[in-house]
C-alpha positions in Angstrom: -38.1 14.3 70.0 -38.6 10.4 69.8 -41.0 11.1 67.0 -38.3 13.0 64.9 -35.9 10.3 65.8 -38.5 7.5 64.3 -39.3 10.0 61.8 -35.3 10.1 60.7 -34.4 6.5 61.2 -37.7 5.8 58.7 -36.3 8.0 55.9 -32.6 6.7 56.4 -33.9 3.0 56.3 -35.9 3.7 53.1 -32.9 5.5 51.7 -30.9 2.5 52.2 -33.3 0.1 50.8 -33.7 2.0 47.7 -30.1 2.2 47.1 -29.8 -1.6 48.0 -32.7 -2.1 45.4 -30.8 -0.4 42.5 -27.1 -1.8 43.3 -29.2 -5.4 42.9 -30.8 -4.7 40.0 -27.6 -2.5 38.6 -25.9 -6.5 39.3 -28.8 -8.0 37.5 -28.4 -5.6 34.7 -25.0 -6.5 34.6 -25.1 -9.8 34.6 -27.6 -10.2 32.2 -25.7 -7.7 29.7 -22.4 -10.5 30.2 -24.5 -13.7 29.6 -26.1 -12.1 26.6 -22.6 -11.2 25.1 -21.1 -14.6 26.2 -23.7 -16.2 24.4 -23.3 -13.8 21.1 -19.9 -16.3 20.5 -20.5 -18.3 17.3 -19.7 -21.5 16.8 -19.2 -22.4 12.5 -18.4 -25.2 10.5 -17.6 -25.5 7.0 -18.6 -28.0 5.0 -18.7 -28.8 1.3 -22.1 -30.3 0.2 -23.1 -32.2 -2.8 -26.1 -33.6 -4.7 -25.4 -37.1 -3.5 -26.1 -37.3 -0.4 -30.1 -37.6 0.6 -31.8 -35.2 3.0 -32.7 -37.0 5.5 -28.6 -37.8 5.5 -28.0 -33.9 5.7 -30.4 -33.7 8.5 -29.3 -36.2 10.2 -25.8 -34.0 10.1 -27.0 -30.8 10.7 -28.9 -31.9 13.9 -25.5 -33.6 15.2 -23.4 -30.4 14.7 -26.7 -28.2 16.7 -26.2 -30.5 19.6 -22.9 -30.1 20.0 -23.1 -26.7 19.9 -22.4 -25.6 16.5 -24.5 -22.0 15.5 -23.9 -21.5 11.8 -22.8 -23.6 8.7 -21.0 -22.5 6.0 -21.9 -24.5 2.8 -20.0 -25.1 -0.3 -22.2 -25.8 -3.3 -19.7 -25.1 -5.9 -21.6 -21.6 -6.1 -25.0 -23.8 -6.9 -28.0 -21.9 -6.3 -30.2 -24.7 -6.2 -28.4 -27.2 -4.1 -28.4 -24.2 -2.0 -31.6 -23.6 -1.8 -32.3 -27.4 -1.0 -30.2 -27.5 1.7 -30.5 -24.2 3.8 -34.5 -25.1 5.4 -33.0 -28.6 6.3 -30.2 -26.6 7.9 -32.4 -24.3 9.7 -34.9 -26.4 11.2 -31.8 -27.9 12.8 -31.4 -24.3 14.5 -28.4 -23.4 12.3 -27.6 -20.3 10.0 -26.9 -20.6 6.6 -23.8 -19.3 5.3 -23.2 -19.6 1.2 -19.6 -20.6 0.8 -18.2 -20.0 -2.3 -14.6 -20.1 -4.2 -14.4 -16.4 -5.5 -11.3 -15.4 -7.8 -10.1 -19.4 -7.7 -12.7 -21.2 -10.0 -11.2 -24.7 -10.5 -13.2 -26.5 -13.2 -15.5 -23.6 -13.8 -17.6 -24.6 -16.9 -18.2 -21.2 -17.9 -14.8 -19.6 -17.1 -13.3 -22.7 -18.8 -14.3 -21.4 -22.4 -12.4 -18.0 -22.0 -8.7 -18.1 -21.2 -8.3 -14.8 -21.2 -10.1 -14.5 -18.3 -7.0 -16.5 -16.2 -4.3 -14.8 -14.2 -1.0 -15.1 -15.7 2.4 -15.1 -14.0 5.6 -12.8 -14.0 6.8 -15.9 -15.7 4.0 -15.6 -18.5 2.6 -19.0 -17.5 -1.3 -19.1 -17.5 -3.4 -20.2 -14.9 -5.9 -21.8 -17.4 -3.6 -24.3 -18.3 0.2 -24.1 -15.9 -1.4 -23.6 -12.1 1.1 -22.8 -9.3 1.4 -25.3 -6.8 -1.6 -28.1 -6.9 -4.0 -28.5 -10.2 -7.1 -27.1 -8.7 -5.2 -23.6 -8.6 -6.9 -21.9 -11.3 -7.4 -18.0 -10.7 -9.5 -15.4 -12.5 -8.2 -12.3 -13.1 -10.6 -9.4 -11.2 -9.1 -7.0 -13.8 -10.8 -8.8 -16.8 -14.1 -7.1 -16.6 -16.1 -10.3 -17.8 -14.4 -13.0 -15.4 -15.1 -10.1 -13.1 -19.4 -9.6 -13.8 -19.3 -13.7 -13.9 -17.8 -13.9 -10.5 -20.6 -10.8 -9.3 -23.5 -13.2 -10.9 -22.5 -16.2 -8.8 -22.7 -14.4 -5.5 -25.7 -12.5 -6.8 -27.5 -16.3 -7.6 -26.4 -17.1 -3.8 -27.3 -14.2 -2.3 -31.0 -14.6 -4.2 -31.6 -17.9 -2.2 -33.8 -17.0 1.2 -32.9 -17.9 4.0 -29.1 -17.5 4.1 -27.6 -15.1 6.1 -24.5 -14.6 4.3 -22.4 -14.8 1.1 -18.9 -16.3 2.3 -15.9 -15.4 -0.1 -13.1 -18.2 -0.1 -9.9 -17.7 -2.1 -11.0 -14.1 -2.8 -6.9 -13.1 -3.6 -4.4 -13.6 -5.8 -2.6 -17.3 -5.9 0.2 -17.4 -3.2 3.1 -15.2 -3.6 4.7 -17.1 -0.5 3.5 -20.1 0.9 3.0 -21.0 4.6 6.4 -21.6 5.6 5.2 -25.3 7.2 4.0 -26.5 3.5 6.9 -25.5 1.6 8.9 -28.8 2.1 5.8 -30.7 0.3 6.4 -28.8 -2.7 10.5 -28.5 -2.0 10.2 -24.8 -2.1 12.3 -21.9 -0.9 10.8 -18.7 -1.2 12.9 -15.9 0.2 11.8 -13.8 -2.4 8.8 -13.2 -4.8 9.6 -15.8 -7.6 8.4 -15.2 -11.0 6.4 -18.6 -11.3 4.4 -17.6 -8.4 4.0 -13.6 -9.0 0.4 -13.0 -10.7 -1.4 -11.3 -12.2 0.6 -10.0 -15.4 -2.8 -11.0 -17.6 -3.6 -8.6 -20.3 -6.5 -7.5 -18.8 -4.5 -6.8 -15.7 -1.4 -4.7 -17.7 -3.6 -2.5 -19.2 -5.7 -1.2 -16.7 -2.5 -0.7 -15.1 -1.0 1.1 -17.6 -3.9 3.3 -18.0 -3.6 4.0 -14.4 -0.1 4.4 -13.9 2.1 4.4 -17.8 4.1 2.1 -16.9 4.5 -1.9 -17.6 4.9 -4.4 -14.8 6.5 -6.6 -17.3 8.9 -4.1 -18.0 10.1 -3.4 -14.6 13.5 -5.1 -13.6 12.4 -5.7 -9.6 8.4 -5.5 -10.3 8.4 -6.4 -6.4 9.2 -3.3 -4.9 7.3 -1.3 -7.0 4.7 0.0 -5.1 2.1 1.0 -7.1 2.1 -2.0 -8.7 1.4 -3.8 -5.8 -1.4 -1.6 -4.6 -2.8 -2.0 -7.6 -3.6 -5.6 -7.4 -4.6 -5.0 -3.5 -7.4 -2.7 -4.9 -8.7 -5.1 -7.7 -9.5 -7.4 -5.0 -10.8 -4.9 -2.8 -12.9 -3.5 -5.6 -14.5 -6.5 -5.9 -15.7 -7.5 -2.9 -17.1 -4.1 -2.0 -19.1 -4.7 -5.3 -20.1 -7.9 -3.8 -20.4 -6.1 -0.6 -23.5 -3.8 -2.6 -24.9 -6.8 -4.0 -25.7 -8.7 -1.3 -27.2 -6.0 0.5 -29.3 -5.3 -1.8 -30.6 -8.7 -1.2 -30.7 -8.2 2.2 -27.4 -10.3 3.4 -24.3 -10.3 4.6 -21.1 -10.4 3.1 -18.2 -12.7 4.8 -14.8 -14.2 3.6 -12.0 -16.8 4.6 -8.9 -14.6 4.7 -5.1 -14.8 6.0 -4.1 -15.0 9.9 -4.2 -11.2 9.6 -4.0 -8.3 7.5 0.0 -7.4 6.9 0.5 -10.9 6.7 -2.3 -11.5 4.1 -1.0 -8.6 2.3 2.7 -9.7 2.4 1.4 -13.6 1.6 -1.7 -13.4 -0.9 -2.0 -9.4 -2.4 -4.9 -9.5 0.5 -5.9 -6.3 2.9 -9.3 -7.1 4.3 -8.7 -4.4 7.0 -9.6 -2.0 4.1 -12.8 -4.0 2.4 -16.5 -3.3 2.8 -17.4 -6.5 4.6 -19.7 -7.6 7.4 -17.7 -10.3 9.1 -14.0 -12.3 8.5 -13.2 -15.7 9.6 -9.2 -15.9 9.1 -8.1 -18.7 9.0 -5.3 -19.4 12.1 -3.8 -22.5 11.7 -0.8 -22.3 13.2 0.6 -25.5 12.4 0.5 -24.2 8.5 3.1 -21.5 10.0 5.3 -23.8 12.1 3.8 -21.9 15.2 2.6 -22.6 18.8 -0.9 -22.7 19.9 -0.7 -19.3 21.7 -0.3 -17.7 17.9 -4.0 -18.7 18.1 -4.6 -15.4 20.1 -1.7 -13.3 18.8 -3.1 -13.7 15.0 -6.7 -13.0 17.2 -5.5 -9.9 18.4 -3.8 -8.3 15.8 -6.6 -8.8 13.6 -9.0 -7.5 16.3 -6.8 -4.6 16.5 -6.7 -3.8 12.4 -10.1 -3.5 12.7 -11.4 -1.2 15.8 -13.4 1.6 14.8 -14.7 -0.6 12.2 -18.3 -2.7 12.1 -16.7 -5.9 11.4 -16.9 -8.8 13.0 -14.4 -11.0 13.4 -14.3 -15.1 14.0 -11.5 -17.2 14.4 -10.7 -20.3 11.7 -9.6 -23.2 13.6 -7.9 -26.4 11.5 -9.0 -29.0 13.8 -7.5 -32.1 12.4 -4.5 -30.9 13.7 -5.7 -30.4 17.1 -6.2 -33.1 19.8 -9.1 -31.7 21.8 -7.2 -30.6 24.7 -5.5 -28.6 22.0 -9.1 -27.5 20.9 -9.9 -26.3 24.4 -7.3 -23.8 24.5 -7.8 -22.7 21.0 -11.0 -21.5 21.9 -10.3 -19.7 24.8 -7.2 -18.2 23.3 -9.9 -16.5 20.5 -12.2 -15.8 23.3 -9.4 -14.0 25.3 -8.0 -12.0 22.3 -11.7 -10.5 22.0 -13.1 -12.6 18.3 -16.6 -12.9 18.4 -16.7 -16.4 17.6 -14.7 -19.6 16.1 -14.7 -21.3 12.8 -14.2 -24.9 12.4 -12.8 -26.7 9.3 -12.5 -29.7 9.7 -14.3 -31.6 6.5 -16.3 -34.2 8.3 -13.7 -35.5 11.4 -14.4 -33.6 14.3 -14.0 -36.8 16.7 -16.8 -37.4 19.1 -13.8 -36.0 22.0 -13.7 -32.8 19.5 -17.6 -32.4 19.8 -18.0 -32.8 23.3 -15.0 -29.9 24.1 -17.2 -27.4 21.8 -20.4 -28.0 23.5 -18.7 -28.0 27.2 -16.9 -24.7 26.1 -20.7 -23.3 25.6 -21.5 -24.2 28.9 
């Protein structure tokens, strides 16, 4: 009898320890699996480059933003392949990805472009881009219905997407101009804009009417309220769409990934810029929340987060929130980060053109920590 007893006890207390055993390493699992996806936030920067600077300059920079916690640059080269392509190993033997930041249907001072003005988005109010620009001078958009501004646009992020070592082509100002500006920037222009206003309406280009007309037979210029026709504003929703999935097959081809800069999120980028990037073939979005732009409070930070998170489930897309951070004190940066954290982006962008404040860097790294 004692010996079933010891027999019983023997099982029970290996039964036990098994079970203990699995529940640890189930916690260990577990635990592991959350550190690994905690650590998966990215922390970007953009920055514009040049040819000035020397490299021991840029490396100099690029090992300042690793240690304080920065994971990825995005570079603007003007769309230059081979200041790219100097640039990027400096910028990974700091420990950084290489993003290629590029201006996409906004090519101000484009050499090429520059010698074809039929290639420029024109207004309701028949005023050309290549000359008349809405807003500020360095406003001067393609059309993506001319078919050559179109295949010169594709050969820029093709020459980009060509240079090894980056991980992605990033598309900035991929849209149409601003129908409606952020409501916190229209008293520096002394705007209202409770309506779409024919100086700002684009793109009524040749190029862009016809195709239009082919698709549709009828003519935007025509139309006595073009604004609430809805096929008309589709249209020029799917030109830009069009072309980033073509840049989306391009750079795959290549073997990279396609990113953009967009609006807060997609109904407002819609409504604001003739931009859905809900709906585009894309491998990663950084909108750009600045809520100050908007007249907001910070906790519009993770609203913007959310609904953008939200527009995209079921879909492989990542997405990063921008952050403006001259606008931020670094307590302001703090919650900022969490507040993208919280409302489930998978990292945070920081443009802040060379002044992130030595206060600024040491809230990113501590965030990491």
């Amino acid at each position: 009898m004692n010996v079933l007893r010891i027999t019983f006890f023997c099982i029970l207390l290996s039964m036990v320890s098994c079970n203990t055993k699995e529940k640890v390493k189930e916690e260990i699992t577990e635990t592991k699996e959350t550190t690994e996806q905690e650590s998966k936030f990215k922390y970007w920067n953009w920055m514009t480059v040049g040819n000035k600077k020397s490299d021991s300059a840029y490396t100099v920079h690029f090992n300042k933003l690793k240690s304080n916690g920065i994971d990825a640059v995005l570079m603007n080269t003007g769309a230059d392949p081979k200041l790219l392509n100097r640039l990027t190993p400096l910028a990974k033997a700091a420990g950084l990805e290489v993003h290629a930041w590029m201006f996409t249907t906004n090519r101000p001072g484009d050499s090429i472009a520059l010698q074809h003005p039929d290639w420029y988005m024109v207004s309701r109010s028949g005023k050309s881009c290549f000359d008349e620009r809405p807003y500020v001078n360095y406003y001067q958009w393609l059309s993506p219905s001319h078919p050559d501004a179109r295949k010169h646009i594709l050969s820029l992020v093709e020459g980009l997407a060509k240079v090894e070592g980056v991980s992605s082509v990033h598309l900035d100002y991929i849209r149409y101009p601003d129908v409606y500006l952020p409501i916190g920037l229209l008293p520096k222009y002394d705007l209202k804009q409770e309506e779409e206003l024919p100086d700002f309406d684009f793109d009524y280009s040749d190029a862009s009417v016809e195709k239009f007309i082919k698709l549709h037979h009828k003519d935007p210029r025509e139309m006595k309220n073009p604004a609430i026709d809805i096929e008309w504003k589709n249209f020029r929703l799917n030109e830009i769409k069009s072309l980033v999935d073509e840049a989306y097959t391009i750079v795959h081809k290549h073997n990279k990934k396609l990113s953009a800069a967009v609006f807060p999120y997609p109904e407002m980028a819609d409504h604001m810029v003739r931009q859905r990037w809900d709906k585009w073939s894309i491998d990663m979005v950084l909108p750009m929340i600045y809520y100050n732009f908007y007249n907001e409070e910070l906790d519009w930070i993770g609203y913007a987060t959310q609904q953008g998170v939200k527009d995209l489930e079921g879909k492989q897309v990542e997405l990063h929130t921008g952050l403006y951070t001259p606008k931020l004190t670094p307590i302001g940066l703090k919650s900022a980060i969490q507040l993208a954290k919280d409302n489930g982006a998978s990292g945070v962008a920081f443009f802040d053109d060379y002044t992130l404040t030595d206060k600024q860097f040491e809230i990113i790294k501590n965030s990491k920590e």
